[in-house]
C-alpha atoms as an extended CHARMM CRD file, in Angstrom:
* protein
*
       273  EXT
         1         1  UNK       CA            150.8830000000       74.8500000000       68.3720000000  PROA      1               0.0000000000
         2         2  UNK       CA            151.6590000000       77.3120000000       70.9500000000  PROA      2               0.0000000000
         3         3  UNK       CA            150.2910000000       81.2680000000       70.4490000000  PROA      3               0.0000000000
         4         4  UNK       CA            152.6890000000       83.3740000000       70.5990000000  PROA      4               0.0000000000
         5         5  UNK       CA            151.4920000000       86.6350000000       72.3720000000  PROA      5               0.0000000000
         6         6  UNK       CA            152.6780000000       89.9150000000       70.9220000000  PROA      6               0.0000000000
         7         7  UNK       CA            153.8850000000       92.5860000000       73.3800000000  PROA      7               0.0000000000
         8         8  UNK       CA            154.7910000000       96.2620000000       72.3840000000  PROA      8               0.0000000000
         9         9  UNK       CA            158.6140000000       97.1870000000       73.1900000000  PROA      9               0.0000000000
        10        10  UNK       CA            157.2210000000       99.2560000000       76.2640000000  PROA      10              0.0000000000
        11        11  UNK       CA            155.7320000000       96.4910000000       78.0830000000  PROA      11              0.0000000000
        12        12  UNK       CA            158.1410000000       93.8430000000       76.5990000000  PROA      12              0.0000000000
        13        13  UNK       CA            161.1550000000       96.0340000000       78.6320000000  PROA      13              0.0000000000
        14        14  UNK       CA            159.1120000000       96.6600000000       81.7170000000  PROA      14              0.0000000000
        15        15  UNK       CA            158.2890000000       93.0420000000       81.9770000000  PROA      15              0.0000000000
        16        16  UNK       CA            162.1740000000       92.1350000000       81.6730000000  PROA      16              0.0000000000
        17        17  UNK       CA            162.8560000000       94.5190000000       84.2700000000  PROA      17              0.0000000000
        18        18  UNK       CA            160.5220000000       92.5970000000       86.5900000000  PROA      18              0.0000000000
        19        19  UNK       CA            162.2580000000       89.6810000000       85.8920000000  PROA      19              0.0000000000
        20        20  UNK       CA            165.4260000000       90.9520000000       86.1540000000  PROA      20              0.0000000000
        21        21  UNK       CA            164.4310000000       92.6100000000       89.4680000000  PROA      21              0.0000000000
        22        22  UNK       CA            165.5160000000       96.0680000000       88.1760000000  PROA      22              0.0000000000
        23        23  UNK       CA            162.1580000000       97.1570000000       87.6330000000  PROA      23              0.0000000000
        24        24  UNK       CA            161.1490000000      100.4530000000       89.3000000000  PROA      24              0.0000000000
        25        25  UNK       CA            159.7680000000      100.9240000000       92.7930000000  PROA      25              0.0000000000
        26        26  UNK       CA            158.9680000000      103.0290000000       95.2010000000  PROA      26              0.0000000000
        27        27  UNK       CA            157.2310000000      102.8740000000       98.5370000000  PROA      27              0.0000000000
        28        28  UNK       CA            153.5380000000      104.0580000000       98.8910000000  PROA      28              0.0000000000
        29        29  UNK       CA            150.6580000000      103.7420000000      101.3630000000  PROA      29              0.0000000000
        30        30  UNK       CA            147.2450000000      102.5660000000      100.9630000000  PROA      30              0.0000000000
        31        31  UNK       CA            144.8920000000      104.2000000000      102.9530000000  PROA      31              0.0000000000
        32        32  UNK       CA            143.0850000000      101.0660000000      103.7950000000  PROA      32              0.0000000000
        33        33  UNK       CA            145.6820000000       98.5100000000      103.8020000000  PROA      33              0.0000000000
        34        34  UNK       CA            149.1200000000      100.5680000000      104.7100000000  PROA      34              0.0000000000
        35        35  UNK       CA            152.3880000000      100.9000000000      102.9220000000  PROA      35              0.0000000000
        36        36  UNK       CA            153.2630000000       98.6560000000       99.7880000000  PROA      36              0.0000000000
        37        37  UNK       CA            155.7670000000       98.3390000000       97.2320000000  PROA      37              0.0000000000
        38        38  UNK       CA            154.5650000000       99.9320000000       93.8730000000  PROA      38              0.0000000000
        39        39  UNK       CA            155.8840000000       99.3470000000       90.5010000000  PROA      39              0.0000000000
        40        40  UNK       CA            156.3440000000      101.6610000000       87.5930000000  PROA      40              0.0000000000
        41        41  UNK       CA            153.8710000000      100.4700000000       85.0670000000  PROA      41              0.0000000000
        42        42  UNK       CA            154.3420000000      100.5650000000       80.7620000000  PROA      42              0.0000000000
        43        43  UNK       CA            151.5900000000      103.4910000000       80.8400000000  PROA      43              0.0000000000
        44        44  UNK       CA            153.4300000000      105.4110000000       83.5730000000  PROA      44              0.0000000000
        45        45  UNK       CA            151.6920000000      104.9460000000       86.3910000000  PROA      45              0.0000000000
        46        46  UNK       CA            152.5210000000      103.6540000000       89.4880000000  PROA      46              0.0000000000
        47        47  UNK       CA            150.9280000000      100.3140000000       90.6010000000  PROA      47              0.0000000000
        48        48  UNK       CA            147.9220000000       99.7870000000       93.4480000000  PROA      48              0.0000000000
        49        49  UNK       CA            147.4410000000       98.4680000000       96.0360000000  PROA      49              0.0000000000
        50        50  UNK       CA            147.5480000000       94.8090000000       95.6360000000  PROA      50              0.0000000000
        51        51  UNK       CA            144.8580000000       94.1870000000       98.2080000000  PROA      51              0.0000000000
        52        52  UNK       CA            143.0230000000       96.3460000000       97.1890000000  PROA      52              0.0000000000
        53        53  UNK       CA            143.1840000000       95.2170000000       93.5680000000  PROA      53              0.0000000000
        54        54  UNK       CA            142.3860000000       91.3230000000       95.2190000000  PROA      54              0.0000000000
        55        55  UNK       CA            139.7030000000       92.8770000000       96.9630000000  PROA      55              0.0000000000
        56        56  UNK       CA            138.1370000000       94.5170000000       93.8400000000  PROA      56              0.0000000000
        57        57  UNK       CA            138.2180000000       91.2810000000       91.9630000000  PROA      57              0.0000000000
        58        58  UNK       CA            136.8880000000       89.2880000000       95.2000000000  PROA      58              0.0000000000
        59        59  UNK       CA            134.0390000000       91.8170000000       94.7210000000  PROA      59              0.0000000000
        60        60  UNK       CA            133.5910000000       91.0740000000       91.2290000000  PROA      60              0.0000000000
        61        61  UNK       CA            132.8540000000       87.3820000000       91.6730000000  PROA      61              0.0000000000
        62        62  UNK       CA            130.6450000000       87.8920000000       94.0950000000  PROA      62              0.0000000000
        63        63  UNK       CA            128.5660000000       90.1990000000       92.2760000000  PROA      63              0.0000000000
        64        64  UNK       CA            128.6900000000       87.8840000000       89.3480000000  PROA      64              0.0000000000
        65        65  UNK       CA            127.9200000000       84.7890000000       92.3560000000  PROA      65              0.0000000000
        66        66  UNK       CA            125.2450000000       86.7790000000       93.2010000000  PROA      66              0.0000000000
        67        67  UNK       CA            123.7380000000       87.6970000000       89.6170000000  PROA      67              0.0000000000
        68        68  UNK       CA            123.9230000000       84.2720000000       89.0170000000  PROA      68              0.0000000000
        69        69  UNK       CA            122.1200000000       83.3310000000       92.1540000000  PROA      69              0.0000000000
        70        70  UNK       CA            119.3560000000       85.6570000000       91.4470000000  PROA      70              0.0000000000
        71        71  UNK       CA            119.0070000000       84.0680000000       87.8720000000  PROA      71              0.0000000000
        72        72  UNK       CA            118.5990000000       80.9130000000       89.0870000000  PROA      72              0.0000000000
        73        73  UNK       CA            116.0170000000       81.8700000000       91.7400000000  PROA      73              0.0000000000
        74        74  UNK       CA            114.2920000000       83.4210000000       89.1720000000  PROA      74              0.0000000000
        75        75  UNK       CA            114.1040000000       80.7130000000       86.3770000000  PROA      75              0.0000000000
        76        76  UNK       CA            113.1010000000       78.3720000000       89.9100000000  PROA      76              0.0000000000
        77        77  UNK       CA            110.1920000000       80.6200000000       90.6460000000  PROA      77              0.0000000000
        78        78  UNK       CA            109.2350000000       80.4590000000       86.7900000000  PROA      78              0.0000000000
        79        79  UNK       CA            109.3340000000       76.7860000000       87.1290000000  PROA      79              0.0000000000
        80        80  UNK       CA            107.6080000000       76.3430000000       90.4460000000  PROA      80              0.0000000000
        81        81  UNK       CA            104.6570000000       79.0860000000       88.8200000000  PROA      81              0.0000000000
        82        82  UNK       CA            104.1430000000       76.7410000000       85.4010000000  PROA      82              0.0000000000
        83        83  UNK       CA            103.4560000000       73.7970000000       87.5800000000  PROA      83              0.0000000000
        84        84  UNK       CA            101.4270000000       75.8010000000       89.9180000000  PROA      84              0.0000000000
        85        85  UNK       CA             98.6210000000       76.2720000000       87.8700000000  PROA      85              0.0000000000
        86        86  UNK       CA             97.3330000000       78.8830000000       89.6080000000  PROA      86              0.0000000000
        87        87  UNK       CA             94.8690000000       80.7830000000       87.2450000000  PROA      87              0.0000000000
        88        88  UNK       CA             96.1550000000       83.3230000000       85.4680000000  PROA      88              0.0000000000
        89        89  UNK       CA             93.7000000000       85.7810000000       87.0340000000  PROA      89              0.0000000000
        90        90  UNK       CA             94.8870000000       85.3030000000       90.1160000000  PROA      90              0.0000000000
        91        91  UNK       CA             98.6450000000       85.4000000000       89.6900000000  PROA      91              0.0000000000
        92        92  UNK       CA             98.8450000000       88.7760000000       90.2710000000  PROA      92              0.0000000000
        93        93  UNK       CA             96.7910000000       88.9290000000       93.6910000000  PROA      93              0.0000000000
        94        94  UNK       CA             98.6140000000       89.4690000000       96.6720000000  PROA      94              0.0000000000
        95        95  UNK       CA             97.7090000000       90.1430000000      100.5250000000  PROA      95              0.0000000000
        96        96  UNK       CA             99.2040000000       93.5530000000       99.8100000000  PROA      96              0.0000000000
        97        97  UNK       CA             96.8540000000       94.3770000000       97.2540000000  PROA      97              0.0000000000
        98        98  UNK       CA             93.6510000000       93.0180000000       98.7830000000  PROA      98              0.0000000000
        99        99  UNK       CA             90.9520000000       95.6150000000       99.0220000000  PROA      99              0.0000000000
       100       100  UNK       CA             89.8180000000       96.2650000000      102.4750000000  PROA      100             0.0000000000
       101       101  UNK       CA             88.3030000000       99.4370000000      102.7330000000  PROA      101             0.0000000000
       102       102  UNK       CA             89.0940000000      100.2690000000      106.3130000000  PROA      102             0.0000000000
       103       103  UNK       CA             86.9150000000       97.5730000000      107.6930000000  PROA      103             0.0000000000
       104       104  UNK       CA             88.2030000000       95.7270000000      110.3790000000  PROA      104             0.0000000000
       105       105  UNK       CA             86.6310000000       92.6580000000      109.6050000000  PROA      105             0.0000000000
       106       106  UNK       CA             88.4260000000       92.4060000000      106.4980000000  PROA      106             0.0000000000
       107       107  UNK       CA             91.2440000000       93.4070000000      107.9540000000  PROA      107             0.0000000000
       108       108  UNK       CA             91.4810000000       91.0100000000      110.8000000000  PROA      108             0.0000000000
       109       109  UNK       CA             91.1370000000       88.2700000000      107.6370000000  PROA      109             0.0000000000
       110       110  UNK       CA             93.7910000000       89.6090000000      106.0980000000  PROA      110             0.0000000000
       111       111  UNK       CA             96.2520000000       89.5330000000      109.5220000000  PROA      111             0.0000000000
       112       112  UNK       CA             94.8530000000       85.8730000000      109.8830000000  PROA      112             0.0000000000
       113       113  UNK       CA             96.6050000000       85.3630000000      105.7690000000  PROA      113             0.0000000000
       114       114  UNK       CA             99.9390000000       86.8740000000      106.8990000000  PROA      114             0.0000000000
       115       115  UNK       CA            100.2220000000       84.7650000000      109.7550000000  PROA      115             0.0000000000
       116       116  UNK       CA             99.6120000000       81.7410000000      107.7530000000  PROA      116             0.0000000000
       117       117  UNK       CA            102.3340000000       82.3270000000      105.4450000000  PROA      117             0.0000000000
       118       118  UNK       CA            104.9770000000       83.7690000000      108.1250000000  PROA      118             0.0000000000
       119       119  UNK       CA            104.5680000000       80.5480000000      109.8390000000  PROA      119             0.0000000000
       120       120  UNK       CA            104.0060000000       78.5830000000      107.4250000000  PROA      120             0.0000000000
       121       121  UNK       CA            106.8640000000       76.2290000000      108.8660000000  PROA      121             0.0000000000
       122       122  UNK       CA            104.8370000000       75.3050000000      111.3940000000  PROA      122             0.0000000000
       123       123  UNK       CA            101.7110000000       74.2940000000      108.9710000000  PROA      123             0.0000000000
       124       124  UNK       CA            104.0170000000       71.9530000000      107.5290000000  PROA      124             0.0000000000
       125       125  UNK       CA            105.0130000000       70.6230000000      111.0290000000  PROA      125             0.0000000000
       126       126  UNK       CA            101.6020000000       70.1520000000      111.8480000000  PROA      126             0.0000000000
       127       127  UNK       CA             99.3390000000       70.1560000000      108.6910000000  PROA      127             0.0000000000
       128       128  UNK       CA             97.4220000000       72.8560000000      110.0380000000  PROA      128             0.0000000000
       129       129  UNK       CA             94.9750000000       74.4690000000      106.7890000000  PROA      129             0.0000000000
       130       130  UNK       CA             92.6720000000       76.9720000000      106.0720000000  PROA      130             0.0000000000
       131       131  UNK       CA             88.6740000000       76.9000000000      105.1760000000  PROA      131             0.0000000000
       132       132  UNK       CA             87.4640000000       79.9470000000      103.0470000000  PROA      132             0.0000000000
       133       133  UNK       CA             83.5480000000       80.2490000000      103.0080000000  PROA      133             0.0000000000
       134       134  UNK       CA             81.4320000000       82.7260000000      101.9960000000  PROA      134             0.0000000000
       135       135  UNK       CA             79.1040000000       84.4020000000       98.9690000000  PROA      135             0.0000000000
       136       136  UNK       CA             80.1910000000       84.7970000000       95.2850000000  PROA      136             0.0000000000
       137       137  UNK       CA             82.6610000000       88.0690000000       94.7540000000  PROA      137             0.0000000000
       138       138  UNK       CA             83.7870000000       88.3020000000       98.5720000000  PROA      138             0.0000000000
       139       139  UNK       CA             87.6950000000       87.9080000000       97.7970000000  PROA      139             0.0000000000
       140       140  UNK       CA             87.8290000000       84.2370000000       98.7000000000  PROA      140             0.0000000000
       141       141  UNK       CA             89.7960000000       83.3460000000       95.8370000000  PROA      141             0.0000000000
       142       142  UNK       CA             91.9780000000       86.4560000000       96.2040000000  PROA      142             0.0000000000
       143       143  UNK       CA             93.5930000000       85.4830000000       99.3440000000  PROA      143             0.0000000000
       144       144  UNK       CA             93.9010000000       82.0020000000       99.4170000000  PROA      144             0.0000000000
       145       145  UNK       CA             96.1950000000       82.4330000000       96.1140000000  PROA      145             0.0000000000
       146       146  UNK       CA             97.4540000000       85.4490000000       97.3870000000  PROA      146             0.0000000000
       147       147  UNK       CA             98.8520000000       83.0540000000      100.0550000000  PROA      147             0.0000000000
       148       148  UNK       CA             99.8140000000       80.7190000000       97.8690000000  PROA      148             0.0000000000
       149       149  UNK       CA            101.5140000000       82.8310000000       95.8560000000  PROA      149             0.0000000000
       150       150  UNK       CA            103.6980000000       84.6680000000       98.5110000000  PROA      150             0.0000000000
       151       151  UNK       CA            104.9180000000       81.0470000000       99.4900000000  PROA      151             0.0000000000
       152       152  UNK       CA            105.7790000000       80.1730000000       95.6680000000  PROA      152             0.0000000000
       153       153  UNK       CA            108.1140000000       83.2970000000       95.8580000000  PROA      153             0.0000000000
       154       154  UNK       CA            109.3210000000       81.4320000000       99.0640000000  PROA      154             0.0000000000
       155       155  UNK       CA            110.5950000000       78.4850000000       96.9350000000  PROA      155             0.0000000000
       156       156  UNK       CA            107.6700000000       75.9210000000       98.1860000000  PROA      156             0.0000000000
       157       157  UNK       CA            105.9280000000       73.9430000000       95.7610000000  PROA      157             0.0000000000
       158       158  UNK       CA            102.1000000000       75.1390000000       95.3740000000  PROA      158             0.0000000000
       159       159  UNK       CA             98.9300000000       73.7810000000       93.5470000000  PROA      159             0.0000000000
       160       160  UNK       CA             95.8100000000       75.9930000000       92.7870000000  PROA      160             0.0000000000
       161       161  UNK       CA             93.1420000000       73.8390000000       90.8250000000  PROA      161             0.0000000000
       162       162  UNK       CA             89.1730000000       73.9100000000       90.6180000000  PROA      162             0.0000000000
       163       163  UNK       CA             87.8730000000       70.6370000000       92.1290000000  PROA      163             0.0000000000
       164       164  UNK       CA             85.7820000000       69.9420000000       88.7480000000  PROA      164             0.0000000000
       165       165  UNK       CA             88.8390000000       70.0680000000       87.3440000000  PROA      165             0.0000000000
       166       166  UNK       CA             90.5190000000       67.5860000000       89.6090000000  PROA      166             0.0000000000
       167       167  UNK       CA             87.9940000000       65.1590000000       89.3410000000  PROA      167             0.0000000000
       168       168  UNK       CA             88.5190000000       65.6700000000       85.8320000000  PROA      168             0.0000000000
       169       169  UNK       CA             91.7990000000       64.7900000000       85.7370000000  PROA      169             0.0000000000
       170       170  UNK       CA             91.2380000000       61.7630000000       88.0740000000  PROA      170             0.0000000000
       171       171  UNK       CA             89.0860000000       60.3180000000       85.6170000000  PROA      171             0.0000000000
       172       172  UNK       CA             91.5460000000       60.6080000000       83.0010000000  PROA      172             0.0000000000
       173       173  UNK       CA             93.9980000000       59.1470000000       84.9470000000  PROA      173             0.0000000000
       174       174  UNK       CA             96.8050000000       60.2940000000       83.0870000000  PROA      174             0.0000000000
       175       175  UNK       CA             99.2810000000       63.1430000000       84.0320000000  PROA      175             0.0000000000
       176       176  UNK       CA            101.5820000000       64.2950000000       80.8580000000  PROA      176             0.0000000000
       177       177  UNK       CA            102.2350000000       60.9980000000       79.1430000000  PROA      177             0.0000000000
       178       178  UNK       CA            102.4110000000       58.3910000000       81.9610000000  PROA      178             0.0000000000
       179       179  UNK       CA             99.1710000000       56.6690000000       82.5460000000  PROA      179             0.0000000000
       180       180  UNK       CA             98.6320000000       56.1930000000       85.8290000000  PROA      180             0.0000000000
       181       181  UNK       CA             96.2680000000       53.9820000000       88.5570000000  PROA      181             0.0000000000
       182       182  UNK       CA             93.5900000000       55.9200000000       90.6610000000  PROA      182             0.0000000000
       183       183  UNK       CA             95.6810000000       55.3020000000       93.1030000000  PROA      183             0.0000000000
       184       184  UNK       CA             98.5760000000       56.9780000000       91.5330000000  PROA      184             0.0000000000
       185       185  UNK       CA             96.2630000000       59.6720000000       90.3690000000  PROA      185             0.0000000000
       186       186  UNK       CA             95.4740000000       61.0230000000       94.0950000000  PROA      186             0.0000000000
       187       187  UNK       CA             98.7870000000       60.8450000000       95.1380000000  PROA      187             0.0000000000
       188       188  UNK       CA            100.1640000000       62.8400000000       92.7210000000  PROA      188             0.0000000000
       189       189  UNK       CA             98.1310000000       65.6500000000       94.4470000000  PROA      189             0.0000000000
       190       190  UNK       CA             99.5440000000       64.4880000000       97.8320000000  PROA      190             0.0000000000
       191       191  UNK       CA            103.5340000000       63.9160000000       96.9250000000  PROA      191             0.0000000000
       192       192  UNK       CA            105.4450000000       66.6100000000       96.8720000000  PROA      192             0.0000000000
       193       193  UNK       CA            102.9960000000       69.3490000000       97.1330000000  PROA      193             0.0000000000
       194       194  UNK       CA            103.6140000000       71.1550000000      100.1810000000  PROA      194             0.0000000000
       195       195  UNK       CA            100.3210000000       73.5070000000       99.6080000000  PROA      195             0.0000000000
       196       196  UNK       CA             97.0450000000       72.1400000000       97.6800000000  PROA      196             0.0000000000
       197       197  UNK       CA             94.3790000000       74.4750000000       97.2560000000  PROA      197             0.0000000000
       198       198  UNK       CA             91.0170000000       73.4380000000       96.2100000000  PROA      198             0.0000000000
       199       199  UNK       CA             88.6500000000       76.0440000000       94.8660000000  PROA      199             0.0000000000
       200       200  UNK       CA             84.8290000000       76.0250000000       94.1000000000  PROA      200             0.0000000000
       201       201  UNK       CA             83.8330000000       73.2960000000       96.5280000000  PROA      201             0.0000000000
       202       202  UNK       CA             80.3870000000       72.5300000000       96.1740000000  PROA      202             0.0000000000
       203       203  UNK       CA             79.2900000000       74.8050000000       93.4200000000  PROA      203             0.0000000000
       204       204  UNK       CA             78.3200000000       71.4070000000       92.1700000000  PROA      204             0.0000000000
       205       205  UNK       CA             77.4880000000       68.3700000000       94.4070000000  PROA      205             0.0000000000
       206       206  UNK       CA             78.4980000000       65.4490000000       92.0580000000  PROA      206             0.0000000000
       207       207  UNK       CA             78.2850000000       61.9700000000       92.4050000000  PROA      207             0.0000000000
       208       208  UNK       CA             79.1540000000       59.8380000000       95.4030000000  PROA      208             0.0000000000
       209       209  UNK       CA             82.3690000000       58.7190000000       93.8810000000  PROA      209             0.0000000000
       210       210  UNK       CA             83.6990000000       61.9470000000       93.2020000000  PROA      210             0.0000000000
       211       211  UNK       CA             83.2680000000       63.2230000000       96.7350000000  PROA      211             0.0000000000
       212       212  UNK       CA             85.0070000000       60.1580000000       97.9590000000  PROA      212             0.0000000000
       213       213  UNK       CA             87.9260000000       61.1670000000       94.9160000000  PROA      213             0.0000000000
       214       214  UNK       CA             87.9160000000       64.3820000000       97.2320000000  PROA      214             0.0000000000
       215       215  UNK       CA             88.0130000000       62.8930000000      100.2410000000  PROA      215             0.0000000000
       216       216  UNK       CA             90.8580000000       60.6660000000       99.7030000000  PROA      216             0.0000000000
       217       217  UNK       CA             93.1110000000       63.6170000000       98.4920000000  PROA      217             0.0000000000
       218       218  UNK       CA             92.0180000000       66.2130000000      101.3130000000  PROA      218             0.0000000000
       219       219  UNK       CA             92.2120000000       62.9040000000      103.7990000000  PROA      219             0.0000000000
       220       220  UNK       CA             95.9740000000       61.9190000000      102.7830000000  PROA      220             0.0000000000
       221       221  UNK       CA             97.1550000000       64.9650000000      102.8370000000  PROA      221             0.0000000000
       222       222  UNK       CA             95.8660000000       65.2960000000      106.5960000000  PROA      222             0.0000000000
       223       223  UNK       CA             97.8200000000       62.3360000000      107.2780000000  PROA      223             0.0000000000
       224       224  UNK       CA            100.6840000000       63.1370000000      105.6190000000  PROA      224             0.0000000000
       225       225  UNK       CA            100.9250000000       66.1210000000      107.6410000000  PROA      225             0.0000000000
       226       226  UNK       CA            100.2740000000       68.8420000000      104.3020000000  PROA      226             0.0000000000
       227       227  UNK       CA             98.0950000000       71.6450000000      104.6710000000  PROA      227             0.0000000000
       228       228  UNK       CA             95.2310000000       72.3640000000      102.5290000000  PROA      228             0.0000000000
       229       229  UNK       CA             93.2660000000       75.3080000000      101.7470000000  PROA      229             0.0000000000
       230       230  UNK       CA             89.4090000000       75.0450000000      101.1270000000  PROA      230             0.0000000000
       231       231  UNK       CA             87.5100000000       77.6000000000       99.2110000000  PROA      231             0.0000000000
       232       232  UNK       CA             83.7980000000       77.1120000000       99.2520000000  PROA      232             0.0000000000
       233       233  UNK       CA             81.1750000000       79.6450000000       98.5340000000  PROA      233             0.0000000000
       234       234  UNK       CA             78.8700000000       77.7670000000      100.7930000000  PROA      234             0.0000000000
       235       235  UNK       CA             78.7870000000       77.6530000000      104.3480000000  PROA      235             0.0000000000
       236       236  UNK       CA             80.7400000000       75.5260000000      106.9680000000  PROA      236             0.0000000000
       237       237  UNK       CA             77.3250000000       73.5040000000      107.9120000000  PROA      237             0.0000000000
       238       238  UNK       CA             76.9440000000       72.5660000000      103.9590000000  PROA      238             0.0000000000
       239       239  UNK       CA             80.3910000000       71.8610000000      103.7300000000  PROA      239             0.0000000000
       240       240  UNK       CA             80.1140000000       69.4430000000      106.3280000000  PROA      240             0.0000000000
       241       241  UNK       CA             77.1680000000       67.8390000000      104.4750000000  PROA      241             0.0000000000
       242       242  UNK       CA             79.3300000000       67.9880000000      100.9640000000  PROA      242             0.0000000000
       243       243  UNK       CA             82.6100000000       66.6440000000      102.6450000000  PROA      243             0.0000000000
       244       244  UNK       CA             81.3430000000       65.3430000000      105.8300000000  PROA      244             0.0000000000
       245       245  UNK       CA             82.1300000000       66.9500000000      109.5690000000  PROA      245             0.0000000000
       246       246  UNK       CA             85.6990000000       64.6040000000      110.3180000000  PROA      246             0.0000000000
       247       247  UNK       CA             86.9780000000       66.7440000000      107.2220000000  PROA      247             0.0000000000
       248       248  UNK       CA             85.4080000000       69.9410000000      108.1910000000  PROA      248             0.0000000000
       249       249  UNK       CA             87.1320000000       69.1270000000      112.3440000000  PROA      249             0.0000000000
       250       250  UNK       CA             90.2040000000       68.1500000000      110.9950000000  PROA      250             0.0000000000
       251       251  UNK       CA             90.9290000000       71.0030000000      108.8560000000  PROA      251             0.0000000000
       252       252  UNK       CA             90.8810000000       73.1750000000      111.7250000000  PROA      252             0.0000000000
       253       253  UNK       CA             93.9040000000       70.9750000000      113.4930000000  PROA      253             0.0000000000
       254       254  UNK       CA             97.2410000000       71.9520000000      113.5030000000  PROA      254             0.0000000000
       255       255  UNK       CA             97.1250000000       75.7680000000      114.0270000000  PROA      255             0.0000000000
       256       256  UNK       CA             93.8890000000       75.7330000000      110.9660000000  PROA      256             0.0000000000
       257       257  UNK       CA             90.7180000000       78.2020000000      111.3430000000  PROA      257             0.0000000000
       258       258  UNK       CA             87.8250000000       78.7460000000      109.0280000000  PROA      258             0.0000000000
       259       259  UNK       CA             87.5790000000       82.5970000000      107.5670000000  PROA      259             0.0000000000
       260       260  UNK       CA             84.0620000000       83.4640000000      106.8230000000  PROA      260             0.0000000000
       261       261  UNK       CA             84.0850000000       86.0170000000      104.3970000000  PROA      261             0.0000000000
       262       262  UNK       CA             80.1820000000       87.5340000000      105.0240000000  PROA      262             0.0000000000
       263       263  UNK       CA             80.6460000000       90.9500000000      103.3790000000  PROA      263             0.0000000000
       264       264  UNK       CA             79.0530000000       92.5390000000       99.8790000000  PROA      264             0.0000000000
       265       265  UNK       CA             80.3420000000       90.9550000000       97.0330000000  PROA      265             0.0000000000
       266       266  UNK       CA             82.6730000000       92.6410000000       94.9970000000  PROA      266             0.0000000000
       267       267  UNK       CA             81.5050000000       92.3940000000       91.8290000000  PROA      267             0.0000000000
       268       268  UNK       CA             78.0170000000       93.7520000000       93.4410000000  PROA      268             0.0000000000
       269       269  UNK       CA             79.2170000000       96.8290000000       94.7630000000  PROA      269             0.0000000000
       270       270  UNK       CA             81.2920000000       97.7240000000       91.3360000000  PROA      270             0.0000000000
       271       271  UNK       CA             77.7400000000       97.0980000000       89.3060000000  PROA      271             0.0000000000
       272       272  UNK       CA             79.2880000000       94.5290000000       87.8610000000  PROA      272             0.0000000000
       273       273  UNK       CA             77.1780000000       91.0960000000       86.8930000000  PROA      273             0.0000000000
């Protein structure tokens, strides 16, 4: 059944007017858009512009275009952080927000960060990663997921996870549900990652088999062309030992350093244990 839409007699005659072309009009100019015929409207008034009026809903859409775009980006980032799993602790830490006291040491480490991530494009070209080494409580941790969370705000798909933890889940071998081959199991750390960063690297030496778990994963990735950040609180000569040197070399390929972080701890200098 068809509605029927109910009119008052005011806008019922002016809209039989327009029809019957004797509607009233009268010339007037638009400051923006020039002269144009306006029409005596039911409240009184005399009609806008009808540019402008197409411009003002033109700038409605867009706004709501825009809102919606923004929501979306949003709910993506939200996504993209859940599957990070960056610590909680460290979601919050940014390069901005690093504390460097003045010193130009830390400083210059900091510049080396913000470098990383404003050309990050051409890590991905070239694999290039980053090595962080240094004592307990010297920010290590802080900028590598500071990094990795200015590129999730980017839109590119980052994983933060404690090597124990990947072993741990390599031994499993099951992600969600889905069991899955060893195989399967280091390539899910590989495939479609395009940042993997691996934290607390030898705090615990392990057995043979799972520093050959971690060399396969850091090793694919090199060929695959994805960078990787290290964090180690040992130095570069024991990480050698722990992951051998051709890791060690080729994590400084493709536009890669090593940052030694050789300053106080932290924790230390706030009294803290």
């Amino acid at each position: 059944m068809t509605k029927m839409l109910t009119t008052t007699p005011q806008v019922r005659g002016h809209l039989a007017g327009i029809l019957a072309g004797t509607a009233k009009n009268r010339n007037e100019t638009c400051r923006i858009h020039g002269e144009y015929a306006a029409t005596l409207m039911p409240n009184g008034k005399w009609s806008s512009c009808p540019h402008c009026v197409q411009d003002d809903l033109k700038g409605v859409a867009q706004a709501e275009i825009e809102q919606a775009g923004e929501s979306a980006a949003k709910r993506r980032l939200e996504k993209l952080r859940e599957g990070s799993m960056i610590p909680r602790r460290f979601q919050a830490k940014t390069l901005a927000n690093f504390e460097h006291g003045g010193s130009r040491d830390k400083a210059q480490r900091v510049a080396v960060c913000k470098a990383y991530v404003e050309r990050f494009t051409d890590r991905l070209e070239q694999g290039g990663g980053l090595v962080f080494t240094g004592g307990v409580g010297t920010g290590k941790s802080h900028l590598a997921y500071a990094i990795g969370n200015a590129l999730l705000a980017q839109g590119y798909r980052v994983m933060g996870i404690d090597v124990y933890e990947l072993i741990d889940l390599i031994k499993e071998r099951a992600f969600g549900k889905k069991e899955s081959s060893e195989r399967d199991a280091i390539k899910a750390f590989v495939a479609g990652l395009d940042l993997l960063i691996l934290d607390e690297i030898g705090a615990q030496l392990g057995t043979e088999w799972e520093r050959l778990m971690l060399f396969k994963i850091i090793n694919e990735r090199y060929k695959a062309q994805l960078p990787t950040i290290l964090i180690s609180n040992v130095d570069s000569e024991k990480l050698g030992e722990y992951l051998g040197e051709r890791i060690v070399d080729r994590m400084q390929e493709g536009g890669g350093a090593t940052l030694t972080l050789d300053w106080e701890s932290y924790r230390s200098q706030r009294g803290a244990a």
